[in-house]
C-alpha angles and dihedrals in degrees: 000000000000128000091268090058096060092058146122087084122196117232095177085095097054101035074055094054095041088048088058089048094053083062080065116054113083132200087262085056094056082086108034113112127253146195101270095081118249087009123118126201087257099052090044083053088057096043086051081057093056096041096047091050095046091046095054093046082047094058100046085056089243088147090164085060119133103270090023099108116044134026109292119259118271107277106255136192089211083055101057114115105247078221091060091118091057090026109047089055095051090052090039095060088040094059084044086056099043095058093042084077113092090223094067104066085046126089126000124316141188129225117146104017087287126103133210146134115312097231091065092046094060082051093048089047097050091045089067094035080061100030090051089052094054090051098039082049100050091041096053097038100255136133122257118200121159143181112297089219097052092053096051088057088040085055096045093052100042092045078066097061114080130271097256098055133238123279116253095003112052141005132227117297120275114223110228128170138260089269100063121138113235092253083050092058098046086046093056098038087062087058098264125134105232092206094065112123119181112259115245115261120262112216116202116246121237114241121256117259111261 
């Protein structure tokens, strides 16, 4: 049984998680650094946005929608919607809906300027649904949890890419040891380090009175 076999995959479960997490970031976390490199919290809400948006798109076959066509745009904190609270949900549930039609994980299908089966791209779309949770919760201090048997189909897709990663999408393989949870594996198989914690916050001291 191959990957594409395994599909269609359900993202109610972890639209349901990152909404959770979304209770939990707070205007001081905006800032705050993550584990996407040179990426805030801010700047990883705004890049959930895009991807959400594309996905869904993706998903309904609108391949001459807006995005479709090129690479998105760098995630940036200036760009965040200051509506992201009401906003992120709402695209969230409606990339939850798109891929609940059988349709969409059928043919061929665009996001990103790149096209594929559409199959692989469900699975790439729900890799960085999971993967950016994972992020938004260890920068902000929360706990990640996800479905055991996504993971198992996220692993045995991404153990298919090569070792060095894949521009753009994923980076080199992290080793990681026998041991490894399953989340662990799929972690270090995107090119994260699963060890990764947030660094405490350094707050600037007031200078002494002349």
């Amino acid at each position: 049984m191959t990957v594409a076999d395994r599909v269609p995959l359900d993202f109610d479960p972890p639209v349901r998680k990152l909404r959770a997490l979304l209770l939990g970031v707070g205007a001081a976390e905006l800032s705050r650094v993550t584990p996407c490199p040179d990426w805030t919290v801010a700047a990883l809400l705004d890049h959930l946005m895009g991807l959400s948006y594309a996905f869904t798109q993706a998903a309904r076959k609108r391949t001459d929608a807006p995005g479709t066509d090129g690479p998105p745009p760098a995630p940036s904190a200036q760009h965040l919607s200051r509506h992201w609270r009401s906003r992120l949900p709402v695209l969230l549930e409606e990339l939850a809906d798109a891929w609940k039609d059988p349709a969409s994980w059928t043919g061929t299908s665009r996001a990103g300027g790149v096209t594929m089966p559409a199959a692989s791209l469900g699975i790439v779309a729900m890799n960085e649904l999971v993967m950016h949770s994972w992020d938004l919760a260890r920068a902000t201090g929360q706990e990640y949890f996800a479905d055991p048997r996504t993971l198992e189909v996220l692993v045995e897709f991404l153990s298919q890419g090569p070792a060095e990663g894949t521009p753009g999408l994923f980076g080199p393989v992290v080793p990681t040891d026998s041991e490894a949870t399953l989340l662990d594996q799929t972690l270090a198989l995107a090119g994260r380090d699963p060890s990764w914690r947030r660094p405490p916050r350094i707050w600037a001291r007031a200078a002494p009175a002349a």
